[in-house]
C-alpha positions in Angstrom: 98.4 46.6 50.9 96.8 44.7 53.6 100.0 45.3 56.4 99.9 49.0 54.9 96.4 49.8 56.2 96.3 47.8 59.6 99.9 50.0 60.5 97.9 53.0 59.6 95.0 51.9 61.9 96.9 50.9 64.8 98.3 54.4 64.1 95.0 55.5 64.8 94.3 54.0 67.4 97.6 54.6 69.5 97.3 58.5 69.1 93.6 58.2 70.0 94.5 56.6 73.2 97.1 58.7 74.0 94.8 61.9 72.9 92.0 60.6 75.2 94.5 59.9 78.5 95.6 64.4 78.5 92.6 66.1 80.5 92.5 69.9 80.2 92.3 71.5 83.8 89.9 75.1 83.7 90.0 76.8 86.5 89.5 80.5 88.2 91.9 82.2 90.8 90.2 85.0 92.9 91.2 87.1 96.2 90.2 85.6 99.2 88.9 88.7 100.8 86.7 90.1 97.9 86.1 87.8 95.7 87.6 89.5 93.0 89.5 87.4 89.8 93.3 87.9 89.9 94.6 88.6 86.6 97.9 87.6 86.0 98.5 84.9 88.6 101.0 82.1 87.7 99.9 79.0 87.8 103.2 76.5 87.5 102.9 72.4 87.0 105.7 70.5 87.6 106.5 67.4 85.4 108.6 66.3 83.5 108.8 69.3 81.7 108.0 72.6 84.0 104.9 74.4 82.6 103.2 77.6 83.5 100.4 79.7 82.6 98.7 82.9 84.0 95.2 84.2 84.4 93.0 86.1 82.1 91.0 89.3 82.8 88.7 87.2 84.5 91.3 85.3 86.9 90.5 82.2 84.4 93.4 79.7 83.6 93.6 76.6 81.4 96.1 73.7 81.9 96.2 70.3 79.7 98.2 67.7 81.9 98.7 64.1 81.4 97.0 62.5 84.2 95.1 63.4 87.6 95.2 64.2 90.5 98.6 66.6 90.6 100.0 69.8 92.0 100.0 72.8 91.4 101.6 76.3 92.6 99.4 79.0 92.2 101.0 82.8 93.3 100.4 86.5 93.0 102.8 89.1 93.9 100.8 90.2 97.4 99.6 87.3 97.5 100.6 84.1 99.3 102.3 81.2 97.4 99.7 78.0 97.4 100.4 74.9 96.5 96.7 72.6 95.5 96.1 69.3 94.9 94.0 68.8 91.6 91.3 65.9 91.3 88.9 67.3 88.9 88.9 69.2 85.5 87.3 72.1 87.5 88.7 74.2 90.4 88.7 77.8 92.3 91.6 78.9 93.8 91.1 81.6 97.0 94.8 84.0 97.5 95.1 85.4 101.0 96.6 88.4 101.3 100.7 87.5 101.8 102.0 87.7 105.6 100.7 90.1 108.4 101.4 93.7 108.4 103.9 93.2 111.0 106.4 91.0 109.3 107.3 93.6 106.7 108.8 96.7 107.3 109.1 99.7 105.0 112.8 101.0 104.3 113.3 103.8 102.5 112.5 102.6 99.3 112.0 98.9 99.7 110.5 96.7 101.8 112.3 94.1 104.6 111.4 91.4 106.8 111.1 92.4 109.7 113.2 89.8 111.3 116.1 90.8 108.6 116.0 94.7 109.7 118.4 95.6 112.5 117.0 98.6 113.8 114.4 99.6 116.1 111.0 99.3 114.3 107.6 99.8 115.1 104.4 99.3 112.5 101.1 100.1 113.0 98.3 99.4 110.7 95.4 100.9 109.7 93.5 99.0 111.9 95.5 100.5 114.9 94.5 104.1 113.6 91.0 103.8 112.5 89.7 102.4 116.5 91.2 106.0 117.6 88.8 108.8 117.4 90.7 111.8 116.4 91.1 113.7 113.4 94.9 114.4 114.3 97.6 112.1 113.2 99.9 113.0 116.0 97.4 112.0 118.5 96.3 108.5 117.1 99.8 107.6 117.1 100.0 108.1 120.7 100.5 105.2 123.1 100.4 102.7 119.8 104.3 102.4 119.8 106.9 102.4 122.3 109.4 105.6 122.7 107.2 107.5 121.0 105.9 110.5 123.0 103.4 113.3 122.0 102.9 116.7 123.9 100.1 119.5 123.1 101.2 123.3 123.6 96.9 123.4 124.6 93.9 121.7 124.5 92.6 124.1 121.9 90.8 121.8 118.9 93.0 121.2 116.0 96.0 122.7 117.8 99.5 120.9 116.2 100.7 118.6 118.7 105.1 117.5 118.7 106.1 114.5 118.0 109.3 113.0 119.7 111.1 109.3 119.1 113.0 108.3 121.8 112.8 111.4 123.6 114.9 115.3 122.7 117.6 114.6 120.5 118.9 118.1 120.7 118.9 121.3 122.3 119.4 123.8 119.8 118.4 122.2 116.5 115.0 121.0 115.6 113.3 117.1 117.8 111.3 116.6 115.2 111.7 113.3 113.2 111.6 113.0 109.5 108.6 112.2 107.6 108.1 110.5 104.7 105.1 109.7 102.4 104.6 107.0 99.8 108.1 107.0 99.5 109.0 111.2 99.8 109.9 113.7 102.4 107.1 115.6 103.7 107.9 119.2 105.3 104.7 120.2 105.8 101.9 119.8 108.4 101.5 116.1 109.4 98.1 116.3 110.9 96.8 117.7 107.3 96.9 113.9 106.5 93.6 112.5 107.4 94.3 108.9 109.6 91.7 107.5 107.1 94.0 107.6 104.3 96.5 106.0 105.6 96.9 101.8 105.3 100.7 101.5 107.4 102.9 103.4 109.6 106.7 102.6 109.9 108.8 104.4 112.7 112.2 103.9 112.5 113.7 105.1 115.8 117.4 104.7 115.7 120.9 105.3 113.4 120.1 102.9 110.7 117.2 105.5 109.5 120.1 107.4 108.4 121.1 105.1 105.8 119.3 107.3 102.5 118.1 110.4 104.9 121.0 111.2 106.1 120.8 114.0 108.6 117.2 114.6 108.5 117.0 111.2 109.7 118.9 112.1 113.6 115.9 112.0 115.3 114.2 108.9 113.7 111.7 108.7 110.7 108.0 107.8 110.4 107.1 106.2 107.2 103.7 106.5 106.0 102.2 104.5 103.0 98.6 105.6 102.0 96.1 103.2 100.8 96.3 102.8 96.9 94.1 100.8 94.6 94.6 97.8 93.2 94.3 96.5 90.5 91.7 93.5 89.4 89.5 94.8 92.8 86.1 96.6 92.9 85.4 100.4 93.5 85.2 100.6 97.8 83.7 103.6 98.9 83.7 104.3 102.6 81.8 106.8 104.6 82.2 108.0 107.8 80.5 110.7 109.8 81.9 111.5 113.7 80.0 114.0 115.4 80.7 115.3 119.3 79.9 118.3 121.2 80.2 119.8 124.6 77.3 121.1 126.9 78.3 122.8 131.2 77.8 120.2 133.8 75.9 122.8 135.2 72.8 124.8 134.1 73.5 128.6 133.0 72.7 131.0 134.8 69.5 133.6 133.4 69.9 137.0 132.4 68.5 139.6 132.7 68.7 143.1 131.1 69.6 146.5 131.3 65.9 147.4 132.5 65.3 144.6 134.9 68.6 145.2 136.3 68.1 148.7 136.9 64.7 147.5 139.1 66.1 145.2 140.8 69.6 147.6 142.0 66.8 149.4 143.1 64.6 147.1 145.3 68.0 145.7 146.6 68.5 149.4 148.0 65.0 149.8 149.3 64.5 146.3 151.1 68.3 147.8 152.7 66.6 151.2 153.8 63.4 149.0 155.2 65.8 146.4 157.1 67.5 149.7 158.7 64.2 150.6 160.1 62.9 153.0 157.4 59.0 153.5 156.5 57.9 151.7 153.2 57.8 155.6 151.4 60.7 156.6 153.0 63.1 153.5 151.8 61.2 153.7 148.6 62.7 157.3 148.5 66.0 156.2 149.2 66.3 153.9 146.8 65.8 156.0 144.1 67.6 159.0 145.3 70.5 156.7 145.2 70.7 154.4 142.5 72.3 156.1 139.7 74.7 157.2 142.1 75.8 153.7 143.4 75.5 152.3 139.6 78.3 154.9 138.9 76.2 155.0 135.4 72.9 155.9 134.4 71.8 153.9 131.0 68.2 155.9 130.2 69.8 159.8 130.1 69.3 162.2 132.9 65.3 162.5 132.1 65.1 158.6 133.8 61.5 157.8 134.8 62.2 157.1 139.0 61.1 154.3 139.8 58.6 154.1 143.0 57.9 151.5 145.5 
């Protein structure tokens, strides 16, 4: 009876031990930029045996290991990959946004790196778009990508200007390059698409843009993906207000009316009849004999009060 009840206590006291050497890791993953909890990140401890976990609602995660410190790999789809070194039961994790805008290129309906595309490829990002001024798309793309040109018929406000990759790609048929948004072909005014909206611009400028568009694709094609929500992020409202106007770099001349126009016709006349040598009565009369005459018109009717010097 005795051996019976000091195996049960060493029992006791070996699963106590090894109960009391597993720590349980808590821990929050947010977004580098905002702040904001990521739900759904993976959070992936190599041992012996490989275990994951995600995030809550709250970007919360919870993670019973053996021993400390480790590693872990923590990753989001958007987000860059990041492998941290744990040496407390407590820890946030910060997810930078994954890669610059310029590494990945939009292709039809997927996405590349840009070192694995063959073709000619420009992107410009929102950033690009927003430092330009202009309420036309056509116009803020200008100068922001090589081979791309941009010509105005006028300088009339709001007029439609063409866009050209790579110069005319044809005489008879259509320059114009296809355009495609959020993934469909747009036929319809470009510059209706305010440059605010927009977070990345793909131009694909040579004969591997016809790969899905075919034809429509011969002169190049600009991809356009607008900015989208996302999810596990705050409401971002942004406001802005440009305001411009135009004024003569030189003041306007006065005007006058019909009456004061009339008077003065009619001293010009006079002060001519007194530099020829006529009296002040008689210039006075020559002026008004002869100013309906020389006006060709007479505004007041033929019962005109003469005017007298």
């Amino acid at each position: 009876m005795l051996t019976k009840n000091v195996t049960i206590l060493l029992t006791l006291l070996i699963s106590t031990g090894l109960y009391a050497q597993n720590k349980t890791i808590h821990g929050v993953v947010l977004t580098a930029e905002s702040k904001q909890p990521l739900e759904g990140a993976t959070i992936s401890y190599n041992s012996n045996t490989n275990r994951v976990t995600t995030t809550d609602a709250q970007g919360r995660f919870r993670l019973d290991v053996a021993k400390l410190p480790i590693t872990i790999t923590v990753s989001f789809v958007g987000r860059e990959t990041k492998n941290v070194e744990l040496t407390s039961e407590n820890v946030t994790i910060q997810l930078v946004t994954a890669g610059a805008l310029e590494e990945v290129v939009a292709v039809a309906y997927t996405t590349v790196k840009r070192s694995g595309y063959p073709g000619a490829v420009s992107v410009i990002g929102a950033d690009k778009l927003n430092n330009r001024l202009t309420p036309n798309l056509t116009n803020a793309l200008q100068g922001l990508a090589p081979g791309i040109q941009t010509t105005s018929a006028n300088g009339q406000p709001g007029n439609n200007s063409a866009i050209r990759i790579r110069g005319v790609g044809s005489i008879n048929a259509s320059s114009s390059p296809l355009f495609v948004i959020d993934g469909a072909p747009y036929d319809g005014d470009i510059n209706a698409l305010d440059p605010a909206d927009i977070a990345s611009v793909n131009i694909l400028k040579d004969a591997a843009a016809a790969n899905l568009y075919g034809s429509r694709a011969a002169n190049g094609v600009i991809i356009i993906t607008t900015k989208q929500g996302k999810k596990g992020e705050d409401i971002a409202v942004n406001a802005t207000l440009n305001q411009g106007w135009s004024s003569r770099a030189v003041k306007d001349y006065d005007k006058i009316g019909t009456d004061q126009y009339f008077e003065l016709y009619w001293e010009a006349l006079r002060n001519k009849a007194l530099a020829n040598g006529q009296t002040a009565a008689l210039a006075a009369q020559t002026a008004t004999d002869h100013v309906v005459s020389d006006l060709a018109i007479n505004p007041y009717g033929s019962a005109y009060p003469k005017p007298v010097g």
